[in-house]
C-alpha positions in Angstrom: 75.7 -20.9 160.5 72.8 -22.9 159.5 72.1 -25.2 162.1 69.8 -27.7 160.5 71.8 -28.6 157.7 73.7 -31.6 159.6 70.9 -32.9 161.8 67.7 -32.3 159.2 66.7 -36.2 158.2 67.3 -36.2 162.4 64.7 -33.7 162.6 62.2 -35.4 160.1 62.6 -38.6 162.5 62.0 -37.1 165.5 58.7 -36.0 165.2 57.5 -38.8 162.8 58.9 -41.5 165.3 59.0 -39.3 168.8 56.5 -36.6 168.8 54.5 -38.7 166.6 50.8 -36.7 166.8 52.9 -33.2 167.4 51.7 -31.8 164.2 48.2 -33.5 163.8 47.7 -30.9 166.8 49.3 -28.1 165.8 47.1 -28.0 162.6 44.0 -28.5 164.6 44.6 -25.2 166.3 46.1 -23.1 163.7 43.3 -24.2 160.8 40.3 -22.4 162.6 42.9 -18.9 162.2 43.6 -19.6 158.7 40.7 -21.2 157.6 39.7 -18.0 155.5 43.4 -17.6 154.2 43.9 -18.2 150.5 47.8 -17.0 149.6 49.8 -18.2 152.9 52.9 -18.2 153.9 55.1 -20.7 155.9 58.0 -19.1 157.2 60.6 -21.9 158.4 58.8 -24.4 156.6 61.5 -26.9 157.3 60.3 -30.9 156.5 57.0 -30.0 155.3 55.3 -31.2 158.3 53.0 -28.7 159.2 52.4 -27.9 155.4 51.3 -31.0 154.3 48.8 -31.7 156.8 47.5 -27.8 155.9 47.4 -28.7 152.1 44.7 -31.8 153.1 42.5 -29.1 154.5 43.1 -26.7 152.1 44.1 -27.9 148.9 43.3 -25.6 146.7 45.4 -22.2 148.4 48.1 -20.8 147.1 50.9 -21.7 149.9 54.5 -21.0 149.8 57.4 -21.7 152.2 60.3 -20.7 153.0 63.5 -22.0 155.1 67.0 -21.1 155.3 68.3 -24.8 154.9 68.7 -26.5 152.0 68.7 -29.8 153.4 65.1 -29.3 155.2 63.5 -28.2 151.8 65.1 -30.9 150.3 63.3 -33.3 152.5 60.1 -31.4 151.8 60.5 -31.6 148.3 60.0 -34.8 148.9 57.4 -34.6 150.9 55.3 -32.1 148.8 56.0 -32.6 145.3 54.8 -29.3 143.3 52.3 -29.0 145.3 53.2 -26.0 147.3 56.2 -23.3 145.9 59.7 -23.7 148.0 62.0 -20.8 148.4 65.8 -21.2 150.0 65.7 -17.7 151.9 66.6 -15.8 155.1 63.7 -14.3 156.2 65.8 -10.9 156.2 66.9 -11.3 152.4 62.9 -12.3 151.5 61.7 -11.1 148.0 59.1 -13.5 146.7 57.3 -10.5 144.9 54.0 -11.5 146.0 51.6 -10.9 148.4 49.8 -13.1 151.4 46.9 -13.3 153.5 48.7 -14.6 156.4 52.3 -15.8 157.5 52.9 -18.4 159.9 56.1 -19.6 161.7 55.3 -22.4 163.9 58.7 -23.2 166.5 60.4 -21.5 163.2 62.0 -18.0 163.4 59.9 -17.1 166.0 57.9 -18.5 168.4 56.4 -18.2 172.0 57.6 -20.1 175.0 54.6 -20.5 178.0 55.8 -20.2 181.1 52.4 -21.9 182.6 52.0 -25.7 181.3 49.6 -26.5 183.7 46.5 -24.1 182.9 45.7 -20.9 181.5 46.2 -18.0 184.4 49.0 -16.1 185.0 50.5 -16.7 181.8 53.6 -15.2 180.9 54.5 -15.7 177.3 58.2 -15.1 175.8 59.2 -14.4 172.0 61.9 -16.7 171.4 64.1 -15.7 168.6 66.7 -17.4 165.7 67.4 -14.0 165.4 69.9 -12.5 167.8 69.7 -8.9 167.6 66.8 -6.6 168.2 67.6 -4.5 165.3 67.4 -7.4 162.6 64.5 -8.8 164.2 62.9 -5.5 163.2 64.0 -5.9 159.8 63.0 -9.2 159.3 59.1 -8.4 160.5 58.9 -5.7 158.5 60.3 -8.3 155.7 57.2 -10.5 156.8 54.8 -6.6 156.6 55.9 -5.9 153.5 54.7 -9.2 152.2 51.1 -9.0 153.9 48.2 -7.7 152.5 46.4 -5.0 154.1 45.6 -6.1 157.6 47.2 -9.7 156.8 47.9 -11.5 159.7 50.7 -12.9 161.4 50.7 -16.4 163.3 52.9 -17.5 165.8 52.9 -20.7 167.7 53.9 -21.1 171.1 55.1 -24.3 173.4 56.6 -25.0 176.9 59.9 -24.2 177.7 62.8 -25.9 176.5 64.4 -28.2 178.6 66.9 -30.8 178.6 66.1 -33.7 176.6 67.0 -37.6 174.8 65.1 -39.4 172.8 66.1 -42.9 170.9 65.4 -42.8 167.5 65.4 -45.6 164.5 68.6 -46.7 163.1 70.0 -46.6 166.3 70.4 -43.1 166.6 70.4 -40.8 170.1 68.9 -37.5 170.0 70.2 -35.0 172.5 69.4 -31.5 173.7 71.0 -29.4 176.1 69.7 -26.3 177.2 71.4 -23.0 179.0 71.1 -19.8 179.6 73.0 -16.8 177.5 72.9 -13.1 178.7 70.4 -12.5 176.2 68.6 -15.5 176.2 69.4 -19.6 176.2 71.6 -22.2 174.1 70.6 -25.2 172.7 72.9 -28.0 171.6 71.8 -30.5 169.4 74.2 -34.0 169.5 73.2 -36.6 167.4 75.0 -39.8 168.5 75.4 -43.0 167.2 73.9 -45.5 170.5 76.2 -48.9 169.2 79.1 -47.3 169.0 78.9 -43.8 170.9 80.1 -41.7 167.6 79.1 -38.4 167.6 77.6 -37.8 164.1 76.3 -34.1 164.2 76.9 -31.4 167.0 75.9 -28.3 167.0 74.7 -25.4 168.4 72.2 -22.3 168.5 71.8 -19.1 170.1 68.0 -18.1 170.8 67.1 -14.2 171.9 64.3 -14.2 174.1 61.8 -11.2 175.1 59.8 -10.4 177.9 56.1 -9.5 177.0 56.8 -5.9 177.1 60.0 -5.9 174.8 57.7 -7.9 172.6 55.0 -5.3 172.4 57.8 -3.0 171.5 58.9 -5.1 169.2 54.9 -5.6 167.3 54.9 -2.2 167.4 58.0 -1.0 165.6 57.7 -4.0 163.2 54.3 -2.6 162.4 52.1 -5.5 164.1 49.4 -5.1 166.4 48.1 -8.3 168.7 44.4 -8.8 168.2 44.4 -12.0 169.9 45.5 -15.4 171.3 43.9 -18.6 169.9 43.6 -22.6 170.0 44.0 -25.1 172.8 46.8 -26.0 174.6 47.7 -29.9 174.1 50.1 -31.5 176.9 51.3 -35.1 174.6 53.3 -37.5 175.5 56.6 -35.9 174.4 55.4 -32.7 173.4 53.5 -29.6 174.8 51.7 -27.1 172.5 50.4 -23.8 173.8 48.0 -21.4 171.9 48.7 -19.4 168.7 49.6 -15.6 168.9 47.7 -13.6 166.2 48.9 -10.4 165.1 47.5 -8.2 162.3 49.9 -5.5 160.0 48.7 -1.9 161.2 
């Protein structure tokens, strides 16, 4: 089930009302890692937000994105005009018959979750998942290889850990998260909720695998990607925290 297809203008709201400078930041940590990048690759693209603030700074690459939801690339469509290419794919079906420099998923189908908000010791960072099964998350990242140049890198982005949450957003609309744990790793429900009248408009839900950092490794490994670093700042906002991008390069 695609779960962004009911709550994706939602989405778009929240961090352009809510977690207003969310993205300014992100793009201020991942730039210096693909700074050098010419072909790159989004992968959950969603709203465009990340891409368009990467296109100001790099107008002239050759960037492409993909995302599983119509209803997000619709937005970004919007968002974008022609200026980057847009392709409605599961990152296990991908077949874009070309190559990149670097892929990036930031809080798309993967992403880290730092267990340490408060500074950088003692860190324990887990791979949180859209994908639910081991096995298909091995497909998918040698999806991702296959589409890499030759020692083309791989960029994840990594936050806090999710937690409950509501936020009030225009139109009077409440956003609401609800977070618990699975056997393999936590649930998220996503109500959207009208505050006037207390109609639910959108409800839905979403299963997230999560991996210690040694399952990870395995993981990188099998996938054919080796970690050669961990880079950027990490940013505590106002309604946000954003950890430091994972690097990985295809053996």
């Amino acid at each position: 089930m695609n779960i962004y297809a009911d709550r994706a203008n939602y989405y778009d709201l929240l961090f352009q009302y809510i977690c207003t400078d969310y993205h300014d930041e992100v793009v201020k940590s991942l730039f210096p890692i693909i700074r050098d990048s010419n072909n790159i690759l989004e992968i959950g693209v969603g709203t465009g937000l990340v891409a368009e603030r990467v296109l100001k700074l790099k107008p002239n690459c050759n960037f492409t994105g993909i995302d599983i939801s119509k209803q997000m690339l619709d937005l970004a469509k919007k968002r974008l005009e022609n200026k980057i290419k847009l392709v409605e794919s599961d990152v296990l079906d991908m077949q874009l018959e070309e190559s990149f420099d670097l892929a990036y998923s930031n809080s798309g189908v993967w992403y880290f979750l730092d267990t340490n908000t408060d500074n950088d010791t003692d860190n324990e960072y887990l791979l949180c998942s859209h994908i639910n099964s081991i096995e298909n998350n091995v497909i998918a990242l040698r999806r991702v290889a296959e589409h890499l140049k030759m020692n083309g890198l791989l960029v994840l982005s990594a936050q806090g850990m999710h937690i409950d949450k509501v936020d009030k957003l225009p139109g009077d609309i409440i956003y609401q998260v609800k977070v618990s744990k699975t056997d393999t790793g936590i649930k998220r429900q996503y109500t959207v909720i009208g505050e006037n009248n207390g109609e639910i408009i959108s409800d839905t839900t979403a299963d997230y695998l999560i991996l210690d950092s040694n399952k990870t490794k395995q993981l990188m490994e099998e996938s054919g990607f080796e970690q050669i670093g961990i880079e950027g700042n990490k940013k505590l906002g106002k309604n946000f925290f954003l950890s430091k991008f994972h690097v990985y390069q295809k053996r």
